[in-house]
C-alpha positions in Angstrom: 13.3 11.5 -0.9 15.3 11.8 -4.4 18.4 11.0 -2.1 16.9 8.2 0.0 15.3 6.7 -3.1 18.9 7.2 -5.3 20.5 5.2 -3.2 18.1 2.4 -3.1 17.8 2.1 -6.8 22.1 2.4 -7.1 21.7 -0.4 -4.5 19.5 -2.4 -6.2 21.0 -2.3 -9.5 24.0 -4.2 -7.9 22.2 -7.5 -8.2 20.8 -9.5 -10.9 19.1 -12.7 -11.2 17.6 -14.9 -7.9 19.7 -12.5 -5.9 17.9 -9.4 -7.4 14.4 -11.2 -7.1 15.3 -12.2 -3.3 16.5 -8.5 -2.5 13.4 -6.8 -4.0 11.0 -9.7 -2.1 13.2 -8.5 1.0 12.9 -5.0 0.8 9.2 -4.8 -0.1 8.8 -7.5 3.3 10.8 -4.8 5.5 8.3 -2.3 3.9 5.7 -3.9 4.8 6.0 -4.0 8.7 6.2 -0.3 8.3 10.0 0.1 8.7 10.5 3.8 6.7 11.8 2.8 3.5 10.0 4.1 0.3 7.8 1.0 -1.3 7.2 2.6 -4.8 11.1 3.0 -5.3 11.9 -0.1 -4.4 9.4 -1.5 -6.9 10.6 1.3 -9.5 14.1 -0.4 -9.0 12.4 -3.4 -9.4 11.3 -2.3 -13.0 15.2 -0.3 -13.6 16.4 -4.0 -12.8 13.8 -5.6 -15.8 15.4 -2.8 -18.3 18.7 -3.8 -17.3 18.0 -7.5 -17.9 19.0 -8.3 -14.2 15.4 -9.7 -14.1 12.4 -10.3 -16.6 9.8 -7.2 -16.4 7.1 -10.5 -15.6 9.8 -11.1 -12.7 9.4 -7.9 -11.7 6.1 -7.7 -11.6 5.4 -10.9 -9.9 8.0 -10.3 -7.1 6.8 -7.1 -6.9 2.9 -8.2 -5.9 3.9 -10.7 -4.2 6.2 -8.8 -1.8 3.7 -6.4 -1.1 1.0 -8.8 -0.5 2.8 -11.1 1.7 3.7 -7.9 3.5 0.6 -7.2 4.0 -0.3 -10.3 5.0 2.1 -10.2 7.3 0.6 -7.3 9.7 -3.1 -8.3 8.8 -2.5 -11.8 10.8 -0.3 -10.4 13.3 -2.9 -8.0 14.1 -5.9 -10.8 13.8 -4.0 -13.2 16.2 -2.4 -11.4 18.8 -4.9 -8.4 19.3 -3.6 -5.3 20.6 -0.6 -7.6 22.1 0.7 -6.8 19.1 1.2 -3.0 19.5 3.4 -4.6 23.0 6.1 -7.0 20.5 9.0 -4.6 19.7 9.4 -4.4 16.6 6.0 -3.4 16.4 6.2 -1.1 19.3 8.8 0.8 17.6 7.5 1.4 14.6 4.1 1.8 15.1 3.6 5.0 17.3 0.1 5.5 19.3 -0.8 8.2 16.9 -0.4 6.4 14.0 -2.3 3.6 15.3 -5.1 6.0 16.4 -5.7 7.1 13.7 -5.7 4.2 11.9 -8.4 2.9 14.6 -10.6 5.7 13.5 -10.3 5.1 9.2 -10.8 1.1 9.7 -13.4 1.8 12.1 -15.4 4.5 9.7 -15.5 2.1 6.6 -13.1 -1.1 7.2 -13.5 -2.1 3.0 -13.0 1.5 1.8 -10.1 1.8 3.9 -8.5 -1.6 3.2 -8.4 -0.1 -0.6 -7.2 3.3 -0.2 -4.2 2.3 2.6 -2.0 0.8 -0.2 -2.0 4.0 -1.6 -1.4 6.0 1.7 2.5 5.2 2.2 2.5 6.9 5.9 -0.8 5.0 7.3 -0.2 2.1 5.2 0.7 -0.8 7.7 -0.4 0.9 10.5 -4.1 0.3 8.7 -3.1 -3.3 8.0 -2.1 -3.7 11.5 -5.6 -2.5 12.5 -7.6 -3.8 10.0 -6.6 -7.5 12.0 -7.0 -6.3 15.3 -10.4 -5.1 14.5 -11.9 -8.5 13.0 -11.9 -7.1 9.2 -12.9 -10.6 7.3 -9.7 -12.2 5.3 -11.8 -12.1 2.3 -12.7 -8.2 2.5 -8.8 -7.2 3.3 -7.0 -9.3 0.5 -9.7 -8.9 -2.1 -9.8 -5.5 -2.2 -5.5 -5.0 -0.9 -4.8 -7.2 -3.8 -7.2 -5.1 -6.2 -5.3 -1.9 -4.9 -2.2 -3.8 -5.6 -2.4 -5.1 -8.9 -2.9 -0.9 -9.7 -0.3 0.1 -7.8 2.6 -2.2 -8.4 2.4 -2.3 -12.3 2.6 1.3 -12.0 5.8 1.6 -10.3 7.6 -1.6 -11.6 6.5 -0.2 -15.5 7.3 3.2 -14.8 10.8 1.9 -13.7 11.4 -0.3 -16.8 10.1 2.4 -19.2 13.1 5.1 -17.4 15.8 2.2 -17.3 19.0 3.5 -16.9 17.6 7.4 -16.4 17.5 7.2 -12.3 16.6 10.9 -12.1 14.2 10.9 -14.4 12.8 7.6 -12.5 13.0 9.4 -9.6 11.2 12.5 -11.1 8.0 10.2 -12.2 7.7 8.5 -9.0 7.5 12.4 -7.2 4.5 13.2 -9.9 2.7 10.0 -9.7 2.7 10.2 -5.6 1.1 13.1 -6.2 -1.3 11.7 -8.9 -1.9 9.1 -6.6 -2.9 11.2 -3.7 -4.9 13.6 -5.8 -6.8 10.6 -7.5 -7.6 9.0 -3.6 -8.7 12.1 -2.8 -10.9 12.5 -5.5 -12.4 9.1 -5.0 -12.8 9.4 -1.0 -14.9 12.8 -1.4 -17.0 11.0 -4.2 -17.7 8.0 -1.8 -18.4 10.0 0.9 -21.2 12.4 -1.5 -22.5 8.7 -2.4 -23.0 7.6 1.3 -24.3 10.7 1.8 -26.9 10.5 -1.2 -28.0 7.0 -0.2 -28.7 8.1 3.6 -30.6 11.0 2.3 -32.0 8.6 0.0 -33.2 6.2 2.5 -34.5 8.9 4.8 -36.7 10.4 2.1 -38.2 6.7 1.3 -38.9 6.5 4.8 -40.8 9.8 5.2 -43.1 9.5 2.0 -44.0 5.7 3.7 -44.9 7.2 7.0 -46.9 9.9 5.1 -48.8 7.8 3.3 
């Protein structure tokens, strides 16, 4: 990825004012209809840009949750209006494989509002989820509340770690490859305690139920 995500960030850095803002909303758009370029370096560049002065670090941040979001927004109502037609358009069709839609099926169908939280932070089941999470009648409500609460983590993450690197690409490079894994390690961490809490409150409910039909 250092390669991939070097040469977004030396692309990036080319631009500065409403052009840098309108290639950074861009990129995170493209991003969001699952097209396989890296989000978090795109918003790192976003923050490399801010420590340049090619944007303001608010800039940054704003273009940053807003490209995400309308992203997301994107394949949420595409999903919610055409159905599974949508897997048929092609754009969609080539991006999206069965298997990644499968098993997207199966998270959203499990728990749609713990899923619509952890996907942002899932970069290979991401849109697929989103995609999914429309087709499957998730309530607008449920998705952007808790997307745009998983956003407003994520994004100020990657844009500040960016800024706080400026001009240091490898060493920007090198904090996004420890924070992935930080990330990962911290959604695993909070999936296996949601799970051991569902599991408590069944067992929960199952032992109120017993000691009423004792009585």
């Amino acid at each position: 990825m250092s390669s991939i995500g070097q040469s977004i960030i030396e692309f990036l850095s080319q631009f500065h004012g409403p052009s840098a803002y309108a290639l950074v909303l861009g990129l995170l758009l493209i991003c969001g209809l699952g097209v396989p370029i890296p989000e978090d370096i795109t918003l790192i560049g976003a923050g490399i840009l801010a420590a340049l002065g090619s944007m303001s670090l608010t800039g940054a941040l704003i273009a940053g949750f807003l490209g995400v979001m309308i992203g997301d927004a994107f394949m949420f109502y595409l999903g919610r209006f055409y159905g599974r037609k949508a897997l048929t358009l092609p754009l969609i069709r080539n991006i999206m494989t069965p298997k990644r839609i499968e098993k997207a099926e199966r998270r959203v169908l499990r728990n749609s509002k713990f899923i619509c939280f952890t996907a942002r932070f899932l970069p290979g089941l991401r849109s697929a989820v989103f995609l999914t999470s429309g087709m499957l009648g998730v309530r607008p409500v449920i998705f952007f509340a808790l997307d745009g609460f998983a956003a407003l983590i994520s994004v100020p993450v990657w844009v500040v770690g960016g800024w706080w690197f400026g001009q240091n690409i490898t060493e920007a490079l090198a904090f996004a490859e420890r924070m992935q894994v930080v990330l990962i390690a911290g959604m695993i961490t909070l999936v296996i305690g949601y799970l051991l809490f569902k599991r408590w409150k069944k067992n929960k409910r199952a032992r109120a139920l017993i000691y009423h039909m004792t009585k």
